[in-house]
DOSEKOL-308436 format. One line per 4 residues: their letters; for each residue y, x, z of N, C-alpha, C, O. Coordinates in steps of 0.001 Angstrom, whole numbers, plus 500000, padded with zeros to 6 digits. Example, Ala and Ser with C-alpha at 12.3 -4.5 7.8 and 13.67 -1.06 7.14 Angstrom:
REM DOSEKOL-308436
AS> 494310,513190,507800,495500,512300,507800,496700,513200,507800,496681,514236,508465  497750,512850,507080,498940,513670,507140,500030,512900,507870,501138,513409,508039
***
This chain:
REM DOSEKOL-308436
XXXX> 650398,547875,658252,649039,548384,658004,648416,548960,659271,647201,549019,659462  649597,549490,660341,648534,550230,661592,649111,549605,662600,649104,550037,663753  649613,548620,662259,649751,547522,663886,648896,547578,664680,649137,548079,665778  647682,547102,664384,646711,546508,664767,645512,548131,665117,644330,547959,665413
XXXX> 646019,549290,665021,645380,550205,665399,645864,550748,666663,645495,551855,667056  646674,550015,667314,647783,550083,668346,646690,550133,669486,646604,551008,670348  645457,548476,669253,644418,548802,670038,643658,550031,670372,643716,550127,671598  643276,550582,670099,642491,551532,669596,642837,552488,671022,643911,553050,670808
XXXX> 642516,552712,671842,642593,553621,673435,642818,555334,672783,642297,555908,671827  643684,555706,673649,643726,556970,673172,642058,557545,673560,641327,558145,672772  641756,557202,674861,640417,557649,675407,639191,557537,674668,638350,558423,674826  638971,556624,673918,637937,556285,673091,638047,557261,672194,637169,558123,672233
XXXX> 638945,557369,671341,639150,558053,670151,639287,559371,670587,639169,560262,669746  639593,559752,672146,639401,561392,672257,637888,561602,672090,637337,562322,671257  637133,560587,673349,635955,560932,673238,635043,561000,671973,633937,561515,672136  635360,560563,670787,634844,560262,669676,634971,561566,668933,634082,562223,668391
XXXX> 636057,561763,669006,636783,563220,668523,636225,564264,668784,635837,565085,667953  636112,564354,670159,634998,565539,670952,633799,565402,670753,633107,566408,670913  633196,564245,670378,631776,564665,670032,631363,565175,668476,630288,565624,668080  632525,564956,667802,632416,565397,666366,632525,566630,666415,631656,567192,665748
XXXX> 633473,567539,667104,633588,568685,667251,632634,569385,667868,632838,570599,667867  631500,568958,668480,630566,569641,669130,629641,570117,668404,628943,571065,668761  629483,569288,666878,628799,569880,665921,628359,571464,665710,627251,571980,665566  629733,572029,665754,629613,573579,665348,630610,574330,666458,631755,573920,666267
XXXX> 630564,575189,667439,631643,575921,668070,632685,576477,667297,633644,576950,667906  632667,576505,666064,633691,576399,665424,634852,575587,665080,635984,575822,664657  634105,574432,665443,634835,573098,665261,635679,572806,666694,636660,572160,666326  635740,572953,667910,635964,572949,669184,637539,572761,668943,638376,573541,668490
XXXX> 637645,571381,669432,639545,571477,669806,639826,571556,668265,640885,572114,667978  639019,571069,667165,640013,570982,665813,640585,569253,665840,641757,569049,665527  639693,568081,666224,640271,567470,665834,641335,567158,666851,642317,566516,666478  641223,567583,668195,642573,567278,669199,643801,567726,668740,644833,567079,668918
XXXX> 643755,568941,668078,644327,569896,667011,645031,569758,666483,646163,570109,666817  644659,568940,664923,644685,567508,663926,645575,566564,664105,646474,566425,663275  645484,565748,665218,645821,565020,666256,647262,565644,666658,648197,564956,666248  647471,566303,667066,648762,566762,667877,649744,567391,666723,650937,567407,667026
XXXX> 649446,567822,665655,649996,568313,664533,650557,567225,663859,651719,567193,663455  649358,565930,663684,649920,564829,662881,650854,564417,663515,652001,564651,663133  650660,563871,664372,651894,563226,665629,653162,563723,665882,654220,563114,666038  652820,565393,665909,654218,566011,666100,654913,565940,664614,656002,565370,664683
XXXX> 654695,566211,663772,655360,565905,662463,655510,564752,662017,656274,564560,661071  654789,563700,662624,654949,562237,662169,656668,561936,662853,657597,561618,662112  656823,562115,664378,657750,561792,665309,659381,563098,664290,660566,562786,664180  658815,564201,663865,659981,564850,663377,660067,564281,662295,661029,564928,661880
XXXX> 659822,563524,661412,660074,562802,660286,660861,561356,660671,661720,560833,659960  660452,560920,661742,661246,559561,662159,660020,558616,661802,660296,557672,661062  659147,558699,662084,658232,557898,661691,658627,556728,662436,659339,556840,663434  658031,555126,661837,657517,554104,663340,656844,554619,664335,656410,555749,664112
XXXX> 656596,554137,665430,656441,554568,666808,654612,554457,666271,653662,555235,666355  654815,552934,665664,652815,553058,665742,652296,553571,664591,651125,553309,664315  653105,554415,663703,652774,554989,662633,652279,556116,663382,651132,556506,663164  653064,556734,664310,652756,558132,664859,651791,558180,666143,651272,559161,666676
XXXX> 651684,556332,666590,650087,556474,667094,648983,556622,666447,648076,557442,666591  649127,555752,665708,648460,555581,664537,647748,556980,663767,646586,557023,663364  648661,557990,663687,648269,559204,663524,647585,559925,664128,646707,560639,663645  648011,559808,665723,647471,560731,666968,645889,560466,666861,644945,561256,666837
XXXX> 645957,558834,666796,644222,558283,666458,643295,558336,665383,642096,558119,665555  643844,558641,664183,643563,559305,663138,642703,560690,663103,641540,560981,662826  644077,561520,663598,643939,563012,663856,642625,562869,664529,641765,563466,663881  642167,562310,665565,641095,562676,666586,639896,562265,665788,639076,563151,665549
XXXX> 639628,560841,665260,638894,560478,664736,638218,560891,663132,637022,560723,662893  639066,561376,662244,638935,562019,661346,637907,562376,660624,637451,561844,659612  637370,563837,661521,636142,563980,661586,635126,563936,661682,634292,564836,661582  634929,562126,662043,633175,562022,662015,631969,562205,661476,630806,562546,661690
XXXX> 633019,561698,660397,631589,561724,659052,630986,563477,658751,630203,563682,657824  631385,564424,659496,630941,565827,659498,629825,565658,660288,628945,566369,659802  629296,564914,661536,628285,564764,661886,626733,564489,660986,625614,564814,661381  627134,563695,659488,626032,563786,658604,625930,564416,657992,625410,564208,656896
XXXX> 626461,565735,658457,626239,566870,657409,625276,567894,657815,625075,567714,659016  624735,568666,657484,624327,569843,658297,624814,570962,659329,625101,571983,658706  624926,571044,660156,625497,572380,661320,625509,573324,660079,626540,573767,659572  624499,573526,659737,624167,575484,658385,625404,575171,657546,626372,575916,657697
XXXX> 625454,574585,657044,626550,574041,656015,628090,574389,656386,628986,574998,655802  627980,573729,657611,629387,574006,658097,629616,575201,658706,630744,575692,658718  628450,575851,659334,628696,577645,659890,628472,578396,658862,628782,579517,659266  628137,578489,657811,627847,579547,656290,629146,579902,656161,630200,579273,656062
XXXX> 628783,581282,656189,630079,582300,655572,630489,582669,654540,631630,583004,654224  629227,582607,653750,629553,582832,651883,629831,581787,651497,629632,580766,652156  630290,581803,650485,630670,580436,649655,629494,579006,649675,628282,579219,649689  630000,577755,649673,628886,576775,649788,628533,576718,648037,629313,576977,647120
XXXX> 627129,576301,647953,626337,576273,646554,627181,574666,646309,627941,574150,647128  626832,574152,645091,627164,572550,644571,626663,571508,645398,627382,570650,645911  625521,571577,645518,624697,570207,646426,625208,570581,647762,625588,569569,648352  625355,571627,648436,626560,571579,649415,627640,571382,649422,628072,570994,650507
XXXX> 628290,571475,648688,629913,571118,648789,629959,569792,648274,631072,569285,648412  628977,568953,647638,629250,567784,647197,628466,566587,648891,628364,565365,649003  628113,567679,649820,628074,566806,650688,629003,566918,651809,629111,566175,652784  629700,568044,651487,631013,568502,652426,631872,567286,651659,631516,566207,652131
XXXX> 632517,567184,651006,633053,566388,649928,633132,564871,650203,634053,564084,649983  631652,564637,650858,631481,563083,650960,632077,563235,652497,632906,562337,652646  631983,563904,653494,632175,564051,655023,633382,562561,655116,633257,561631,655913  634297,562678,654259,635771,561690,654853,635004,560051,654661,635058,559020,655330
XXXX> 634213,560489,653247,633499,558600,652888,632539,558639,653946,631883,557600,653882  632136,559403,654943,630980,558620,655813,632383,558632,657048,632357,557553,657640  633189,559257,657406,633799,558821,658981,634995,557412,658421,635827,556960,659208  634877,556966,657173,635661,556006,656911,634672,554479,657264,635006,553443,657838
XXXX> 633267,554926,656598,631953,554212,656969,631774,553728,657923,631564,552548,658203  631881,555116,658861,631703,554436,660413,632772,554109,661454,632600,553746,662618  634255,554376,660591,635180,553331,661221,635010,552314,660969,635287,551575,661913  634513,551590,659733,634567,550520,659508,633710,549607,660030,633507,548443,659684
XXXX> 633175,550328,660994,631840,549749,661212,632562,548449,662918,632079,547441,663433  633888,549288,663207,633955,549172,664537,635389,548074,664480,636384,548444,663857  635370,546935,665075,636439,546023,664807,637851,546544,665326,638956,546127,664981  637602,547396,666095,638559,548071,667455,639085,549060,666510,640252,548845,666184
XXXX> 638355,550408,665822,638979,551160,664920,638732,550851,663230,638461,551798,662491  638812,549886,662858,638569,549832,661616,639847,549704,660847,639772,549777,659620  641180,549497,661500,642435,549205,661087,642936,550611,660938,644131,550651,660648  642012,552428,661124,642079,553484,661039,641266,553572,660023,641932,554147,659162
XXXX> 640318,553370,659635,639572,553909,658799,640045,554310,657500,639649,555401,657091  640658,553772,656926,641373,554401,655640,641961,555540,655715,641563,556631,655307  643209,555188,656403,643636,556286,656985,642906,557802,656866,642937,558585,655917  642208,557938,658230,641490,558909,658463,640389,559385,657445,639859,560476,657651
XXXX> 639998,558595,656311,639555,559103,655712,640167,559481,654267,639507,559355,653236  641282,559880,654290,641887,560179,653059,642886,561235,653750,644112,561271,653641  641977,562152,654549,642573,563620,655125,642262,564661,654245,642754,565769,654456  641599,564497,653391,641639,565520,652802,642130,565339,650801,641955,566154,649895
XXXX> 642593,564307,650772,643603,563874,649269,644593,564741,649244,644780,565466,650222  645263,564804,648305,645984,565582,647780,646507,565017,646609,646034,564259,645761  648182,565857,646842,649344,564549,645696,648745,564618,644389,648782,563581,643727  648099,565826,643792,647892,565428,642597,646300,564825,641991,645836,564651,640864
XXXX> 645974,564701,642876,644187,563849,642601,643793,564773,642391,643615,564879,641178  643412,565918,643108,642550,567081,643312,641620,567003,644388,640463,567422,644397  642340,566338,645427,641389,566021,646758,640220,565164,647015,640199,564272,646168  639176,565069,647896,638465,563967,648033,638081,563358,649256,638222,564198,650146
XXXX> 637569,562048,649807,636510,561824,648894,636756,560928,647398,635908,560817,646512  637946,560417,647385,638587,559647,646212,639199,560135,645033,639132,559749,643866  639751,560977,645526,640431,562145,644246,642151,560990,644039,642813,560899,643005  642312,560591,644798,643722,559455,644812,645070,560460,645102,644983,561397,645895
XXXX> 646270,560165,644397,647206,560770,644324,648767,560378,644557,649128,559204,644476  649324,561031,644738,651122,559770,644404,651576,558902,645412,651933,559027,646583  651455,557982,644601,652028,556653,645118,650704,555976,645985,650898,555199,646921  649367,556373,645548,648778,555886,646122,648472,556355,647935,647819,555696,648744
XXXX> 649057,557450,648136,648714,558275,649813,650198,558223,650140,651067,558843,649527  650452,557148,651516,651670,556854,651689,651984,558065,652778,651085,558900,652880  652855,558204,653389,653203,559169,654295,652364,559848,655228,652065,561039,655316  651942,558532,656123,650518,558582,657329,649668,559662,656834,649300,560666,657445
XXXX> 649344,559214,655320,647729,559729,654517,648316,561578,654057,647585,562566,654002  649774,561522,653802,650253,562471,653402,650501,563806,654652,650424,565003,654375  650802,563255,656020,651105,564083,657078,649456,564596,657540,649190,565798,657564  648695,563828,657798,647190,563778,658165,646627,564674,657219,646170,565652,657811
XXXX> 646479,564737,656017,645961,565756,654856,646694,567213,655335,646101,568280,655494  648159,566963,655524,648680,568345,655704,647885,568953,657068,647039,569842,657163  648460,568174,657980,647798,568797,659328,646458,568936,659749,646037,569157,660884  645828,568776,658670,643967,568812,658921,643894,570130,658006,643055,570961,658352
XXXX> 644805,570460,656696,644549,571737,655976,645247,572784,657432,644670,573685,658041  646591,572261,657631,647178,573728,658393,646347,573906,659528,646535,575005,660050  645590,573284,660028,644771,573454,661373,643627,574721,661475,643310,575692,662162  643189,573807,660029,641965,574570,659803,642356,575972,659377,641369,576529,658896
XXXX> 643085,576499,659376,643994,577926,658767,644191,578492,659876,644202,579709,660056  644372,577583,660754,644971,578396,662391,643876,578633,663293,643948,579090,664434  642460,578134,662411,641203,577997,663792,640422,578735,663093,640364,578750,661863  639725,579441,663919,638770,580486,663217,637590,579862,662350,637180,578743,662660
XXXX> 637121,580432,661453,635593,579568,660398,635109,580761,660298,635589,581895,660309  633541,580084,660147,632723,581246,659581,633385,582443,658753,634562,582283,658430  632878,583382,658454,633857,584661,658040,634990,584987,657406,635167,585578,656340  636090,584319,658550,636800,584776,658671,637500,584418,660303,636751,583880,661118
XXXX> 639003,584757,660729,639422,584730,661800,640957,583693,661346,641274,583786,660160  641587,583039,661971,642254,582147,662346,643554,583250,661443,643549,584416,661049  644467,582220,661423,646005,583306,660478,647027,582807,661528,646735,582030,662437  648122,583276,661334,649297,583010,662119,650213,581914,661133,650239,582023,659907
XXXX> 650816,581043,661752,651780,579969,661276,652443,580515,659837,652316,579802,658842  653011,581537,659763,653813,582403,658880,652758,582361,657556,652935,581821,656464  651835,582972,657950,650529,583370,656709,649936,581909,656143,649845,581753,654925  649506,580767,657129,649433,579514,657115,650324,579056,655854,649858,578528,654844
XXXX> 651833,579379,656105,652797,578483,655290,652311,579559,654027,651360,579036,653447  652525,580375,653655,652463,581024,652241,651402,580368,651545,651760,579781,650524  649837,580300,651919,648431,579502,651644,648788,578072,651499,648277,577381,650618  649466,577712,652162,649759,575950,652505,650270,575473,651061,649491,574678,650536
XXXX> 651538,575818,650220,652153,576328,649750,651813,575867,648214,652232,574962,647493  650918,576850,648068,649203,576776,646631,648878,575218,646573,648413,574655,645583  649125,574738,647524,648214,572986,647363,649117,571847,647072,650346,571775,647082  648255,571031,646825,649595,570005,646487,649958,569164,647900,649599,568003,648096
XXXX> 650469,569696,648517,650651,568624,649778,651928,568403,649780,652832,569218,649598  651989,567311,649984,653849,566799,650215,654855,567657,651163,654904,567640,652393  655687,568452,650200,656727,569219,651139,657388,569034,652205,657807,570012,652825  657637,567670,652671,658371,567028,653839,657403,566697,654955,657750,566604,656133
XXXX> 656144,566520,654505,654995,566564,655814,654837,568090,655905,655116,568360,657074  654576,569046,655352,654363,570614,655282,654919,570685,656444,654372,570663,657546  657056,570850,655937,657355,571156,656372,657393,571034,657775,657310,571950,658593  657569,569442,658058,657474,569582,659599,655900,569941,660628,655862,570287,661809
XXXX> 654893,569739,659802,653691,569994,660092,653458,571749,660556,652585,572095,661352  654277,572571,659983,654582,574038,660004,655747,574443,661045,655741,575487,661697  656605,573594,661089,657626,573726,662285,656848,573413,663297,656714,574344,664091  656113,572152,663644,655528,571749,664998,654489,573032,665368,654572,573688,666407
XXXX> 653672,573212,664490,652780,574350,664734,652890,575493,665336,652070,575867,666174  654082,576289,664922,654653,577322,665399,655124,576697,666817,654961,577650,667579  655586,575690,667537,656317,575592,668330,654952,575814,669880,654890,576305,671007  653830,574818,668570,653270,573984,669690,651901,575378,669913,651056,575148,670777
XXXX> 651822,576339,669339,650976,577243,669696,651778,578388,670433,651174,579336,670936  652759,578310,670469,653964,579450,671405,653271,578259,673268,652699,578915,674139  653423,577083,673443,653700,576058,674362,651742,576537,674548,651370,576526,675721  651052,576770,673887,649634,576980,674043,649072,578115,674554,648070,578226,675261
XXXX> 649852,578986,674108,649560,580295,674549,649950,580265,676380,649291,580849,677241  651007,579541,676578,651606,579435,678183,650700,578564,679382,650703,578762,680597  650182,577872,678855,649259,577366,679403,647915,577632,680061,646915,577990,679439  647969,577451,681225,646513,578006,682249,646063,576946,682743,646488,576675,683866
XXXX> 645475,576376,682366,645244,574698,683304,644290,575634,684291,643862,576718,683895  643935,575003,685891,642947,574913,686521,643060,576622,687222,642129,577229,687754  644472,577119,687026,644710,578739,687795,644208,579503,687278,643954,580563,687849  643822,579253,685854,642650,580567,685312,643614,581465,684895,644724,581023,684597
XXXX> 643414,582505,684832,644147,583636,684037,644547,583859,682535,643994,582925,681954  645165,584548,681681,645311,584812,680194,643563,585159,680380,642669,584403,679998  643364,586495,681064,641903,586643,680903,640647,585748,680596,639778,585687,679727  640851,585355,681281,640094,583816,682168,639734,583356,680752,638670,583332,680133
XXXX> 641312,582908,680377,641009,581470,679366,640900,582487,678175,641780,582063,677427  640362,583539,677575,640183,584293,676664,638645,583973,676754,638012,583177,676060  638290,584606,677550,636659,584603,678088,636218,582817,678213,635057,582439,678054  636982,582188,678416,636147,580545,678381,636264,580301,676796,635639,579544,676053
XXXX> 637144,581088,676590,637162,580475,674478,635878,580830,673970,635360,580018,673203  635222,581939,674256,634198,582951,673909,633149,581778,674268,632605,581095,673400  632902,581609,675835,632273,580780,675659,631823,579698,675376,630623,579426,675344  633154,578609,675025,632739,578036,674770,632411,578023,672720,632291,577061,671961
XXXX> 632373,579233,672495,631970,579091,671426,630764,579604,671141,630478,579913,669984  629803,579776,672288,629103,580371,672524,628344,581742,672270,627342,581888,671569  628904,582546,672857,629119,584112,672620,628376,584088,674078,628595,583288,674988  627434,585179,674066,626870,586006,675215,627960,586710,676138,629142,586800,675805
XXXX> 627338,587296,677566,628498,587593,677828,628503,588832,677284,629611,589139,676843  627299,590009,677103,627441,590564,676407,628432,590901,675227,629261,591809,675293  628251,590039,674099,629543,589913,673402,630565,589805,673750,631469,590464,673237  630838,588694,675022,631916,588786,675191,632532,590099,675553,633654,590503,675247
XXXX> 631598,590701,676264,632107,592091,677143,632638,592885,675763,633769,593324,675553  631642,592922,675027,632141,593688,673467,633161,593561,672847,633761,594517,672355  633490,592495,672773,634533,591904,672120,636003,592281,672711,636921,592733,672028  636058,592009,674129,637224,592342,675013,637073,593384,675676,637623,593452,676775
XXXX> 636302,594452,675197,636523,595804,675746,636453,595838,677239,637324,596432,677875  635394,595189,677868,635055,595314,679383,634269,595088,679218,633790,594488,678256  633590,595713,680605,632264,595795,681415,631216,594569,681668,631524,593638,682412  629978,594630,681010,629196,593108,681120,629890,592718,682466,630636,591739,682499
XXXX> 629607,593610,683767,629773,592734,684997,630862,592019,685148,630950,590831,685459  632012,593077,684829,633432,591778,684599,633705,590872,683724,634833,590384,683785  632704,590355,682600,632243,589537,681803,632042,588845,682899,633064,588226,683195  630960,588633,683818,630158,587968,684405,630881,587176,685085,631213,585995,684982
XXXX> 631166,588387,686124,632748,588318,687344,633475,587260,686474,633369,586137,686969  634265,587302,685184,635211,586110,684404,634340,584700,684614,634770,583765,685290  633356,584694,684092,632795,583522,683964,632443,582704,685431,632408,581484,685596  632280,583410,686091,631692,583020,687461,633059,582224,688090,633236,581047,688403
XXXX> 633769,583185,688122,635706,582472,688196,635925,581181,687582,636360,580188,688164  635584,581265,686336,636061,580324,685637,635225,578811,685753,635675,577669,685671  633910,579269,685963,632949,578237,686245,633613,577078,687789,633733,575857,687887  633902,578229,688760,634284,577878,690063,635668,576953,690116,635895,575954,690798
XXXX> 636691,577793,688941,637702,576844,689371,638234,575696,688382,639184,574996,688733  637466,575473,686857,637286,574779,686784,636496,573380,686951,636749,572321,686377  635281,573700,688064,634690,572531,688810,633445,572503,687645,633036,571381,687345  632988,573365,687153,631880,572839,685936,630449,574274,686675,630471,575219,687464
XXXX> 629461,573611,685815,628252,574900,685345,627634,574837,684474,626445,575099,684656  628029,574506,683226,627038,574881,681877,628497,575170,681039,629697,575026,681274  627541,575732,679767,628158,576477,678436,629007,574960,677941,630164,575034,677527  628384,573804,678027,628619,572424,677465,629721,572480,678219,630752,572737,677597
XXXX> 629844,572266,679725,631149,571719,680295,632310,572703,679928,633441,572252,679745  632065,573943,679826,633473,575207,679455,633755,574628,678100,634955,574741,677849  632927,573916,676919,633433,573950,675968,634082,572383,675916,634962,572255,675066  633767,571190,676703,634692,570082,676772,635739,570400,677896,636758,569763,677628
XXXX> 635920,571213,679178,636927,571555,679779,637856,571908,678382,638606,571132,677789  637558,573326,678058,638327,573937,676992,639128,573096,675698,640200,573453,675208  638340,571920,675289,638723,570997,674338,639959,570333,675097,641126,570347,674706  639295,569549,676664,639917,568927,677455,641582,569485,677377,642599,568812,677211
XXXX> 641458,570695,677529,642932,571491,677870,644100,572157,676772,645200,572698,676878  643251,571811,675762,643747,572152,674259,644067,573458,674581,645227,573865,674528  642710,574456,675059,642696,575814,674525,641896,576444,673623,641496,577595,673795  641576,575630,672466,640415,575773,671338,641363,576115,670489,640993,577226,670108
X> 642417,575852,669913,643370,575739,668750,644097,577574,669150,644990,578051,668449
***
């Protein structure tokens, strides 16, 4: 079934990925996210080799069909009304739409759009269950719920792996994707936290998260308990040694480096 998605460039499907995420600064580095979660739990399960590409390209692509939705929709903090959530709902049937549209990724499109099913036909956009969501469809659903648990949303703030698994838990997702989907997680956000691409500091890359989620520096200064000017001073650093100058480039550097997650 994903032979033939073998084509499919990792590069294309990042870039595709990143522009879905640009939707909302909330969204930043979810589907690279997605992506690295599916893959890593696909490979601890013993998957085929192009099952767990197959995934990586999935993971990234996923999210398109969130582009026909509204930005308000997806940043609202109170609960969504019906005619909203029934267009949140459709999000997987339009990025399945517009895989299909493409000869190169259309051997993904199923796939990726049955990220949000669930074993007992609770999920949508199909409401399909069982026998019908084979492993691929089963690891991809898990690692698109645990992601979104680990990344901050409208009101509220991101949970830790631990709190993740208790919530995870409540749903019907297949225990053997969970599980390894929850092992990789923990591993691969310890391996995230260590990471400075481009010499920036812990500081540094605190203050480029901010921005690229677009926070003033003001806020930022608020937020991290320093001085606007060393707000400034951060950004000015960060601008310099990652080679960029707009709010846009800190937030595809930042995607670039998988420090959004």
């Amino acid at each position: 079934m994903y032979l033939d998605a073998l084509g499919a460039p990792d590069e294309i499907c990042s870039v595709f990925g990143s522009f879905a995420d640009l939707k909302t600064p909330y969204l930043l580095g979810h589907s690279a996210h997605v992506a690295r979660l599916a893959e890593g739990a696909a490979r601890a399960l013993k998957l085929p080799d192009h099952e767990c590409i197959a995934l990586r390209h999935a993971g990234l692509l996923h999210d398109l069909g969130r582009v026909g939705v509204a930005t308000g929709i997806w940043e609202k903090a109170s609960p969504l009304g019906v005619l909203e959530m029934e267009q949140v709902r459709l999000h997987p049937y339009h990025t399945e739409r517009m895989l299909e549209r493409s000869s190169l990724l259309r051997p993904l499109a199923r796939l990726a759009g049955l990220h949000h099913e669930r074993l007992d036909g609770s999920g949508y956009f199909r409401g399909v269950g069982g026998s019908s969501l084979d492993m691929p469809a089963r690891i991809l659903a898990t690692a698109d719920a645990c992601a979104e648990l680990l990344e901050d949303r409208p009101g509220r703030v991101r949970v830790t792996a631990d709190i993740a698994a208790i919530q995870l838990r409540k749903e019907a997702l297949d225990p053997d994707a969970l599980r390894a989907v929850l092992q990789f997680a923990g591993a691969k956000h310890t391996a995230l936290r260590k990471r400075r691409p481009a010499g920036l500091t812990s500081r540094e890359v605190e203050v480029l998260r901010l921005l690229a989620r677009g926070q003033t520096l003001r806020n930022i200064a608020e937020q991290l308990v320093i001085a606007p000017s060393t707000a400034h001073t951060h950004a000015a650093h960060i601008y310099e040694k990652a080679g960029i100058s707009t709010r846009a480039g800190a937030a595809l550097f930042a995607m670039e480096h998988g420090l959004m997650d």
